[in-house]
C-alpha positions in Angstrom: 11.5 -6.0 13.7 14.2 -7.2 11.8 17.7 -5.2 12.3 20.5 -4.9 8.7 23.3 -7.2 9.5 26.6 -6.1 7.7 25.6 -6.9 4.2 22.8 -4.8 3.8 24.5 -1.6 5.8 27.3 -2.0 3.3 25.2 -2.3 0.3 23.0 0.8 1.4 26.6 3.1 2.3 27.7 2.2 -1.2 25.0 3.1 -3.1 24.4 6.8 -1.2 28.3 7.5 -2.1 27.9 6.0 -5.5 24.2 8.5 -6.0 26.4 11.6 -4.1 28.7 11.3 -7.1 26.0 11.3 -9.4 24.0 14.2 -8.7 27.0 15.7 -8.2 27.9 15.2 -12.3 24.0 16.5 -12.9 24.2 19.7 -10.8 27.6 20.4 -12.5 25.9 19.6 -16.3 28.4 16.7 -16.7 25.0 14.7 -17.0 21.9 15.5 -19.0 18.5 15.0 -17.5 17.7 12.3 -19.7 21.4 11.0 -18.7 20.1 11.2 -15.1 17.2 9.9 -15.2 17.4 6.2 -15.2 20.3 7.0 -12.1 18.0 8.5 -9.8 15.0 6.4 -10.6 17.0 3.6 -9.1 17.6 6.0 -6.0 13.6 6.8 -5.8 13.8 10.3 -7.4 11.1 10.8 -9.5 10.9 14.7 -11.1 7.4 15.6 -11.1 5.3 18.8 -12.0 7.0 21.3 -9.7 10.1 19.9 -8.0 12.1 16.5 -7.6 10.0 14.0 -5.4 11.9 11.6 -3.1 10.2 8.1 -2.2 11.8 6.4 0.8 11.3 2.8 1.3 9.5 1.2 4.3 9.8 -2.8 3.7 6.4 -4.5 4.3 5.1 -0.9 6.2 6.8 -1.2 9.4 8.7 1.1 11.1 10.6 2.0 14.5 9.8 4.9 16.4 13.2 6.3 15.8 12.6 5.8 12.1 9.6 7.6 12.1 11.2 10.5 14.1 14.0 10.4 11.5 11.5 10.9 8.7 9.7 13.8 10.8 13.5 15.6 10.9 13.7 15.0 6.9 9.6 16.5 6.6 11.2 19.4 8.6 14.3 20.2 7.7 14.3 19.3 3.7 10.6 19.4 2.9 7.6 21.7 3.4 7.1 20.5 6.9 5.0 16.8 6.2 5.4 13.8 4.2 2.8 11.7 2.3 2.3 8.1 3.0 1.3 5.8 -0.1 -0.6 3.3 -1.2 2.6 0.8 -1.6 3.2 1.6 2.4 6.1 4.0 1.4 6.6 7.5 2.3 7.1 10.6 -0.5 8.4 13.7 -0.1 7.1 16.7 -2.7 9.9 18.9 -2.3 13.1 18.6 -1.3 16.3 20.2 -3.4 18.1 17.8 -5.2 21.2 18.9 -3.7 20.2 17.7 -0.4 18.9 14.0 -1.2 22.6 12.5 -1.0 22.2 14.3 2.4 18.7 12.5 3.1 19.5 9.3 1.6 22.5 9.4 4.6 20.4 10.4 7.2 17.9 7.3 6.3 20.8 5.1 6.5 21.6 5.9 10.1 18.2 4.2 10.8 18.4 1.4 8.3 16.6 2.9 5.9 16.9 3.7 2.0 15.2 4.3 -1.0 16.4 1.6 -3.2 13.9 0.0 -5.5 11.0 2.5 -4.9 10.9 3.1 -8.5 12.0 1.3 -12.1 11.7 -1.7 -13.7 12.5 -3.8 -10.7 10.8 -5.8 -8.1 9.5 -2.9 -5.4 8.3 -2.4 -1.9 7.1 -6.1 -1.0 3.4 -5.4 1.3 1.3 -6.9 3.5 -0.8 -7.4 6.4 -0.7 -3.8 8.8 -1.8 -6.4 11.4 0.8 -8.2 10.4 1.6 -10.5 13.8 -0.9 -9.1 15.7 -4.6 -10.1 14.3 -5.9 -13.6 15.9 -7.1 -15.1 12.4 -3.7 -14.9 11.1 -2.3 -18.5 10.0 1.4 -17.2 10.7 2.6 -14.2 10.4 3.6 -13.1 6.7 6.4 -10.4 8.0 10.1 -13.3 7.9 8.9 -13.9 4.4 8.6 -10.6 3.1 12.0 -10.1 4.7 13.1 -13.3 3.0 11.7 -11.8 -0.4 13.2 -8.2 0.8 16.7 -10.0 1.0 16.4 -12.3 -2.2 14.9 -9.4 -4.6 16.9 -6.5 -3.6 19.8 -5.7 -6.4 18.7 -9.1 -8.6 20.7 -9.0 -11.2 18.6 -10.6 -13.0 15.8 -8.9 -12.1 16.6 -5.4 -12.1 15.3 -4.4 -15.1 12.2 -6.0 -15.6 9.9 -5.3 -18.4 7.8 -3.4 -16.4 7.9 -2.6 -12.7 6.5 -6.0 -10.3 4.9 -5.8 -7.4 4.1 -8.4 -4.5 2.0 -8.8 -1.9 1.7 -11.2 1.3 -0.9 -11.9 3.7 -1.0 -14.8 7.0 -4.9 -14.4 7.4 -7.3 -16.3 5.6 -9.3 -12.8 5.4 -6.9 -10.9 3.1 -6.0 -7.3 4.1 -3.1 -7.3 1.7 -5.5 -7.5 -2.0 -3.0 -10.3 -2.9 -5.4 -10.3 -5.9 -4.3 -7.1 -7.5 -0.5 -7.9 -7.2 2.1 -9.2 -9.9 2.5 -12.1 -7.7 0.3 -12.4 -4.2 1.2 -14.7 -1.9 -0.7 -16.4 0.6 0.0 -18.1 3.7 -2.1 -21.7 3.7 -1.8 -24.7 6.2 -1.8 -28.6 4.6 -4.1 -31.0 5.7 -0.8 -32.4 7.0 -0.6 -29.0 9.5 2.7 -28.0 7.4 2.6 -24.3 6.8 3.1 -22.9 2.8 2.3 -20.9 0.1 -0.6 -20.6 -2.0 0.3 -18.1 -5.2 -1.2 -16.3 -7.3 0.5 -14.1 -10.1 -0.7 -11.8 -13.1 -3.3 -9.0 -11.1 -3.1 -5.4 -11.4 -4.5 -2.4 -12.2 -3.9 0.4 -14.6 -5.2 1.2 -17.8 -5.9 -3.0 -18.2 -7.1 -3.6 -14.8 -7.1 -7.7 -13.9 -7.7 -10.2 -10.9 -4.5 -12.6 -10.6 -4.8 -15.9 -11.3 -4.1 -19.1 -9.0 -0.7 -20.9 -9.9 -0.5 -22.8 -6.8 -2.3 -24.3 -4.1 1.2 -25.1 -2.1 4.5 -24.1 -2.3 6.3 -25.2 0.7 8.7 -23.0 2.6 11.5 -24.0 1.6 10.6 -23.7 -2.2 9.3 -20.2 -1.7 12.0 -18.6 -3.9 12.7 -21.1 -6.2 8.9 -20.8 -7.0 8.9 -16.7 -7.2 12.2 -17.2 -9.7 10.8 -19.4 -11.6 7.3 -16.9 -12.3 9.7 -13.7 -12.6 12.4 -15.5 -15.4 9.3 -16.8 -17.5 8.2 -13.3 -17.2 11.2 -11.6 -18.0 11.9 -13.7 -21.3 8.7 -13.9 -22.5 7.3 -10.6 -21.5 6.7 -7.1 -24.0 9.8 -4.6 -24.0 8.4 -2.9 -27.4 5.2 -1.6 -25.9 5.0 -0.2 -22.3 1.5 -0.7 -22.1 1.6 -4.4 -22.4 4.6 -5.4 -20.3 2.9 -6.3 -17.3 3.0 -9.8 -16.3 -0.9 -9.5 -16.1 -0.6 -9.1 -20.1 1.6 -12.2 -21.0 -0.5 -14.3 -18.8 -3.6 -13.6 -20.3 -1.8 -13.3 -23.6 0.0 -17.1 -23.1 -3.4 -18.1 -21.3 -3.0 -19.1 -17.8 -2.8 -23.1 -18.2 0.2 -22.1 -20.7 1.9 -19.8 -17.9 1.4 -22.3 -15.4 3.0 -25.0 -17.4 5.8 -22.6 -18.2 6.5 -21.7 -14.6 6.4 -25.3 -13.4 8.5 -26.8 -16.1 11.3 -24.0 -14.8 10.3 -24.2 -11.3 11.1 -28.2 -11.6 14.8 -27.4 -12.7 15.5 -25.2 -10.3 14.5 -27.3 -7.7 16.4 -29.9 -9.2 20.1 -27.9 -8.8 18.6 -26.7 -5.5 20.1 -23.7 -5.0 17.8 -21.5 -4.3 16.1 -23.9 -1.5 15.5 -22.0 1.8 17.5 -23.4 4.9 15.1 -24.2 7.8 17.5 -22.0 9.9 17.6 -19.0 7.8 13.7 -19.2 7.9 14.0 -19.2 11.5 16.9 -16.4 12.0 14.7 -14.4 10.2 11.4 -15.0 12.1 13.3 -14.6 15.3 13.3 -11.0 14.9 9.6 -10.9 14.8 8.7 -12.1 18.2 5.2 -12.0 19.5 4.3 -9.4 22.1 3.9 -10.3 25.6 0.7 -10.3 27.2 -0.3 -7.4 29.3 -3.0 -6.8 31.9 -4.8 -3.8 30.6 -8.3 -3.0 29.7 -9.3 -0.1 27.9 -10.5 2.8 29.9 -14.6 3.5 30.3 -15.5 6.7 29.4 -18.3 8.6 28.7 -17.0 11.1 26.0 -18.9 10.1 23.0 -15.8 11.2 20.2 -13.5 8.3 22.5 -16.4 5.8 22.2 -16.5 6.4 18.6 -12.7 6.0 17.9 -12.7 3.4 20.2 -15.3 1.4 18.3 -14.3 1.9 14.9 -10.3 2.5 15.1 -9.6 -0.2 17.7 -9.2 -3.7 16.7 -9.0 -6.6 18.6 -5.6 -8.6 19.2 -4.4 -11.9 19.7 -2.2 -11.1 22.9 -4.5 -10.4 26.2 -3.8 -6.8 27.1 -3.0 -5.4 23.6 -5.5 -3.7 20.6 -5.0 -2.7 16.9 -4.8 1.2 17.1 -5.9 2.6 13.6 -4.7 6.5 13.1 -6.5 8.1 10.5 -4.3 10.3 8.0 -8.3 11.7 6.6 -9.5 13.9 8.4 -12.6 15.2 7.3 -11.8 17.7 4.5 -8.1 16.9 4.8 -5.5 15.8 2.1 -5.6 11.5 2.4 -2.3 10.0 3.4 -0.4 13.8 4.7 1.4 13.5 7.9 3.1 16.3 9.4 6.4 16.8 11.4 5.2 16.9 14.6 2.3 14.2 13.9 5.1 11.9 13.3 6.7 12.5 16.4 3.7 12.2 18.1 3.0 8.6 17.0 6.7 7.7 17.0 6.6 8.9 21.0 3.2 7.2 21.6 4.3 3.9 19.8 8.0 3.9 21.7 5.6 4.8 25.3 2.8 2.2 25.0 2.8 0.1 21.6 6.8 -1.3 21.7 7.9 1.2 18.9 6.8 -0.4 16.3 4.3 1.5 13.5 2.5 0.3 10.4 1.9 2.0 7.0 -1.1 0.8 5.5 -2.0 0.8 1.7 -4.7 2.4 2.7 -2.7 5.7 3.5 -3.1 5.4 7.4 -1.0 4.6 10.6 -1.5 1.6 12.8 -0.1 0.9 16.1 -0.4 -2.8 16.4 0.6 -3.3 19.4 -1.0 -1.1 21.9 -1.5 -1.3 25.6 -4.9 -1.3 26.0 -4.7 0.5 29.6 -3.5 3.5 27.9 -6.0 3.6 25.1 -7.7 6.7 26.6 -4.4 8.8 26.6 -3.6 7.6 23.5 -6.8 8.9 22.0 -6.5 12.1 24.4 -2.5 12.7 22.5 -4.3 11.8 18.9 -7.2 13.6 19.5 -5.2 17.4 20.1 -2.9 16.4 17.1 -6.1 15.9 14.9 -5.1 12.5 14.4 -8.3 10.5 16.1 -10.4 11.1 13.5 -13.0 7.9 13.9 -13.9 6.6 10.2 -11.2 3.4 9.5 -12.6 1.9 6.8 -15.9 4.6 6.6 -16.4 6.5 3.2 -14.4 9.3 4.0 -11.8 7.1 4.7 -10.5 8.1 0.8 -7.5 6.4 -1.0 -5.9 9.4 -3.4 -2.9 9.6 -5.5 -1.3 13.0 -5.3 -2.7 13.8 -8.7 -2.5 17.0 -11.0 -1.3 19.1 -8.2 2.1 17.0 -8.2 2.3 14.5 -10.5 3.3 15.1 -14.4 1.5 12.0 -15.6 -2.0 12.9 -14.5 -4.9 13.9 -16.2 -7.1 15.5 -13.6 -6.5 16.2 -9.6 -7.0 13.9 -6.8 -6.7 15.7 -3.8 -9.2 18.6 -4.0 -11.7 15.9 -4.8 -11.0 13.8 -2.2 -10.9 16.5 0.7 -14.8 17.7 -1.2 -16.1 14.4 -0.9 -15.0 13.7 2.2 -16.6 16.8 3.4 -20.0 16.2 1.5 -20.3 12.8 2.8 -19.9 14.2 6.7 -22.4 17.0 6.0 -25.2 14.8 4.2 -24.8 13.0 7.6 -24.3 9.5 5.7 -21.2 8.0 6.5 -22.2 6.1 9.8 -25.3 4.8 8.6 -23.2 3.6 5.8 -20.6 1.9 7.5 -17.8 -0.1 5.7 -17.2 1.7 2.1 -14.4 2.3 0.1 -14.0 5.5 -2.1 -10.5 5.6 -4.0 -9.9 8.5 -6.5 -7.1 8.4 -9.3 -5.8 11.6 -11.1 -4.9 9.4 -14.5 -5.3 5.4 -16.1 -1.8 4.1 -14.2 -4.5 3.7 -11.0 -2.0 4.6 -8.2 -4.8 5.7 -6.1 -6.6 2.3 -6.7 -9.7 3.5 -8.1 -10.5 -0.1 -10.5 -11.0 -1.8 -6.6 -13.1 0.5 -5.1 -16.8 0.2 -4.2 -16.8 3.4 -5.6 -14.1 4.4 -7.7 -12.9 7.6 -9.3 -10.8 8.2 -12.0 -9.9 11.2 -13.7 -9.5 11.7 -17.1 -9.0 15.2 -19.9 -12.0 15.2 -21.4 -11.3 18.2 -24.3 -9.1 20.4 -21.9 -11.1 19.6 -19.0 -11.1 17.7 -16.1 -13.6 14.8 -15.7 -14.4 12.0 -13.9 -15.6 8.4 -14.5 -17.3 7.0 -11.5 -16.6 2.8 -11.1 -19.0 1.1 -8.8 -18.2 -2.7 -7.3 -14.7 -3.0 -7.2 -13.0 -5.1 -4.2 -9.2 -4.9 -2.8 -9.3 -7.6 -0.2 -10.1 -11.2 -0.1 -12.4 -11.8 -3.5 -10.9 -9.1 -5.3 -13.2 -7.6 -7.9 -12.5 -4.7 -10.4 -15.0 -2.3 -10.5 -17.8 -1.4 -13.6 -17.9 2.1 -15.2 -21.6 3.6 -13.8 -21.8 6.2 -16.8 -20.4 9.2 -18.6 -18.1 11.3 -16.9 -18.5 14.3 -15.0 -17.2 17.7 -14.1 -15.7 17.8 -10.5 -18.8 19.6 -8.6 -21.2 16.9 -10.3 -18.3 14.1 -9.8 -18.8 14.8 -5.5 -22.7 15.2 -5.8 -22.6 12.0 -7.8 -20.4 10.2 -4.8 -23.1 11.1 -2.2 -26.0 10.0 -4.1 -24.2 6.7 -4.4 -24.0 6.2 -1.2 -27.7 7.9 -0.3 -29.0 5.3 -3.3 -27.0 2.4 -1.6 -29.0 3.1 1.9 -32.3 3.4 0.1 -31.6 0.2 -1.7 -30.0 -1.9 1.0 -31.9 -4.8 3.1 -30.9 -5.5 6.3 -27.5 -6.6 7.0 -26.3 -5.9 3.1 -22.7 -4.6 2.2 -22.3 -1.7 -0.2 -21.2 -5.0 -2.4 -24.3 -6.9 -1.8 -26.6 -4.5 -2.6 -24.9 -3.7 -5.7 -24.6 -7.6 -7.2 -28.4 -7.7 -6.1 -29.9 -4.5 -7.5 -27.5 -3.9 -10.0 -26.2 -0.7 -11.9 -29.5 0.8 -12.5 -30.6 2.1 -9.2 -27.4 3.6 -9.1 -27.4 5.3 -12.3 -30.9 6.7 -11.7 -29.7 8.6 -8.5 -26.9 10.1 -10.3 -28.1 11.0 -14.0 -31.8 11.0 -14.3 -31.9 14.5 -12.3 
């Protein structure tokens, strides 16, 4: 896990001092709200429906156990008692005072932690892989260079306001877990036919109201260009990209707008000058300090426990990956349990994985975008009292990657930009799927649900999507069938009209009731849909 060196603790000290001041001025009506505003946006204070919201940063999704206990003690002590984990592997807070966050933001930088560049037009929260360094198909592992990319992109001045906000994703496994796809600029990790390891980018995905699958800029960027290359897509972007219409500047709009042979040509005719004065090439041995503080685990001796109990057979078998270091497993913890709010953690169920992680995973944890926890590197002798410690927190909930699995953004009961809630749906369907007894049979399906068109909660690349929308003063929702995240990402196709809450749910499980009735053996949700198409689907949910 990589440690600040001096650089980064100053730069972190200066800005809590510099945002003390500042919400010092607001409280005391020396500034305005709208004066404020763009201040604590760059501090990651958003003010929603009912209170300030704080969004702490968690570089790529990893953590220490003593960062998670810290953000337990803020959950406890300045919140409501839990936090919510997002989809950009960050953590929110839906309540604290703003009088205290100068006090937080402190506090987080005792653990090397801050919430710089969770919000505004700025490069954010760079993701990836929550099996980052542990999975066995993984090329190399993608963590130094988002650290590289963490370093490079954090106070740009250049790139600190953007047109729009700009996302990034990595992955280091040919199978990508990171939907690299549905990122400003995805990123990844390829080997040459000479065995040299690089970059293969993509830029110009996303979702929102004008959902789009990136497109391929290059097969190879070599590691030393890396950031040459990612300056060279982000200053064509920022000259040529809309500031008169914030609907249409995203990068995924100029390069569909310019065409992407046109943005291509652009990015390599400035990518060929900045190689040329060379600046911005990466040293060999910065590449390597920096991947020196990722160190592969060591090897341990450890099988997992036999047992009879059938609720540890199914946790073990659906939240337990394999790892590539004998000894060790994946440990999926599920933030869904079944009628519960997607992505809520509380106090004491962050202690409990920061204690379990520090006792038998080497204190690391993962965030995923999926709203979950990962341990990733667990010792697999102690997998039955790490389910036994999960289980009695109700954190062993076994469905990673089942339907009820939901992806939900906090919605109408927090957020002042949606349309329609989230939350309740989510915890309804997830509840409705259990009791039609489906999910199992089912196996891997993804249900995301989004309270407005901005799409935090993913809903355009979802097998089954959700997305709520004010249809004359009430609350409806437009159901989206074949979208993908990872690997081939796909956006998904609207099914029908929309429909009232209650009807939205039923609608859900008849999906997924149609999807078994139409499936041949060994078909994905996916497959079954590209081979029976729309219609069987729509008959299940609108010709009753």
């Amino acid at each position: 896990m990589y440690r600040y060196d001096e650089i980064d603790e100053a730069l972190v000290r200066e800005r809590v001092a510099e945002f003390r001041e500042q919400v010092t001025a607001r409280l005391s009506g020396e500034l305005t709200e709208d004066q404020f505003k763009p201040l604590r946006l760059q501090n990651g204070v958003y003010l929603q429906l009912h209170a300030y919201m704080l969004r702490v940063a968690i570089p790529y999704g990893v953590l220490s156990s003593d960062q998670l206990r810290l953000l337990a003690h803020i959950a406890r002590h300045y919140d409501r008692g839990y936090g919510h984990f997002t989809t950009r592997q960050n953590i929110q807070y839906n309540w604290p005072a703003l009088t205290d966050i100068p006090e937080i933001l402190d506090q987080l930088a005792d653990v090397e932690m801050h919430a710089i560049q969770t919000s505004g037009n700025c490069i954010r929260n760079t993701t990836t892989d929550p099996y980052a360094g542990a999975h066995a198909d993984e090329i190399a592992d993608p963590r130094p260079w988002c650290e590289l990319i963490r370093q490079w992109s954090t106070f740009h001045p250049e790139f600190s306001f953007l047109p729009r906000k700009f996302k990034i994703a990595v992955t280091g496994s040919p199978e990508d877990r990171a939907a690299i796809g549905v990122h400003d600029i995805g990123i990844r990790l390829v080997r040459s036919e000479a065995g040299e390891i690089g970059f293969e980018v993509h830029a110009g995905g996303g979702q929102g109201r004008t959902p789009r699958v990136a497109a391929k800029l290059a097969d190879f960027v070599s590691q030393r260009d890396l950031l040459a290359y990612l300056t060279a897509i982000l200053r064509v972007y920022n000259l040529a990209g809309r500031r008169d219409n914030l609907y249409k500047a995203r990068i995924k709009i100029l390069v569909e707008a310019m065409g992407a042979e046109a943005f291509i040509a652009a990015v390599d005719e400035e990518f060929a000058r900045l190689k040329r004065d060379g600046a911005l090439a990466v040293p060999s041995e910065e590449a390597q300090r920096i991947a020196a503080h990722f160190p592969a685990p060591a090897a341990l001796e450890g099988t997992p426990p036999a047992r009879r109990d059938l609720p540890y057979r199914r946790w073990l078998a659906r939240n337990v990956k394999p790892h590539k270091v004998a000894g060790r497993r994946i440990v999926v913890i599920s933030l869904k349990p079944y009628g519960g709010t997607p992505g809520d953690a509380t106090a004491e169920q962050m202690e409990l994985v920061a204690d379990l992680a520090e006792r038998h995973g080497l204190s690391e944890i993962r965030v995923t975008k999926e709203q979950n926890l990962v341990l990733p590197h667990a010792d697999a002798g102690a997998l039955g009292d790490i389910f036994d410690a999960l289980e009695a927190a109700g954190l062993a909930t076994a469905n990673a990657g089942l339907a009820s699995d939901i992806v939900a953004c906090p919605g109408l009961d927090y957020c002042n930009l949606a349309n329609a809630r989230s939350i309740p749906v989510a915890q309804a369907i997830s509840t409705a799927i259990q009791r039609a007894g489906l999910e199992e049979e089912a196996g891997e399906l993804t249900i995301k649900i989004s309270g407005c068109i901005n799409a935090c909660g993913h809903h355009h690349v979802a097998n089954i999507g959700l997305l709520g929308v004010d249809k004359r003063g009430e609350e409806t929702y437009q159901i989206t069938l074949g979208g993908i995240a990872d690997g081939a990402a796909a956006v998904g196709k609207i099914l029908g009209p929309s429909l009232p809450a209650d009807q939205a749910v039923a609608a859900v499980v008849d999906v997924v009731a149609a999807y078994l009735d139409q499936r041949r053996s060994g078909e994905s949700f996916i497959d079954t849909l590209t081979r029976a198409g729309l219609e069987p689907f729509k008959e299940a949910v609108y010709a009753q």
